[in-house]
C-alpha positions as CSV (number, residue, x, y, z in Angstrom):
1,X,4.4,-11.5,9.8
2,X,6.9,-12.8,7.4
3,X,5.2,-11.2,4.6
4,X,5.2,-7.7,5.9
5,X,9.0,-8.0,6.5
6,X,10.2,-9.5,3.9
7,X,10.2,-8.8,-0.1
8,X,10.4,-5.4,-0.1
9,X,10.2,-4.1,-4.1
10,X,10.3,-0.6,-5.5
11,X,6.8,-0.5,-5.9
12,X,5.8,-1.5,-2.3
13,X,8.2,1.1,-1.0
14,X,6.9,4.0,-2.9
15,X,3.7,2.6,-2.2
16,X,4.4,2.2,1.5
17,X,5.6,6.1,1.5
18,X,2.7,7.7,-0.7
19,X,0.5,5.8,2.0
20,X,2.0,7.8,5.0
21,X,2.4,10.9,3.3
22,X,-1.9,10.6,3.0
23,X,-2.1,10.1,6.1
24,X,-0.1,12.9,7.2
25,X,-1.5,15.0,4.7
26,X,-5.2,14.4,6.4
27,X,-4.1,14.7,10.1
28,X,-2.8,18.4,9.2
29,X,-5.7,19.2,7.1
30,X,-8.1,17.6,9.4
31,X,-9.8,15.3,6.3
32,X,-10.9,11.7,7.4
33,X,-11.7,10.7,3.7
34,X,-7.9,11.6,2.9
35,X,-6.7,9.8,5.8
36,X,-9.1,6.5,4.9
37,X,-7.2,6.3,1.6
38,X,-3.7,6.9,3.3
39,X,-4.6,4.2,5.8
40,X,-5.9,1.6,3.0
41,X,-3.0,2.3,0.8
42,X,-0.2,1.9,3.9
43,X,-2.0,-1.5,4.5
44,X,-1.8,-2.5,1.0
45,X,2.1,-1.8,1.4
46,X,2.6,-3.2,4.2
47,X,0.7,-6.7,3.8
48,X,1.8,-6.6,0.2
49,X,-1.8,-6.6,-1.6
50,X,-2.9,-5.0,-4.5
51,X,-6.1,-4.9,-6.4
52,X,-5.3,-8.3,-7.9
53,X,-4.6,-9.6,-3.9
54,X,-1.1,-10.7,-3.0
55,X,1.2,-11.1,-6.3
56,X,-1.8,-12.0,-7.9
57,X,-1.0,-9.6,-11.1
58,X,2.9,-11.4,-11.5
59,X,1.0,-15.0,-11.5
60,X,-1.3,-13.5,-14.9
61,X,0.4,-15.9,-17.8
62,X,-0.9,-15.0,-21.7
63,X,-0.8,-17.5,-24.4
């Protein structure tokens, strides 16, 4: 529960809001696949994940 209240960053916001808009967008156009994405993106936001899982992409050190 900490997680999902704390650390918000520019990206997880805008991410957050593009998630909810999808959602939106597929409850007035009646499209489930729309509102799948919507839902998977608002989750991502929300439990701050990403495709490389949770800050995984910051960790990435080159040499």
């Amino acid at each position: 529960m900490k997680r999902m209240l704390k650390g918000w960053y520019f990206m997880r916001i805008i991410r957050l809001l593009i998630g909810l808009y999808f959602c939106w967008e597929a409850v007035t156009a009646r499209e489930w696949p729309l509102g799948l994405a919507g839902l998977l993106i608002t989750w991502m936001a929300l439990s701050d994940t990403g495709c490389c899982g949770a800050k995984g992409c910051r960790n990435i050190k080159t040499t």
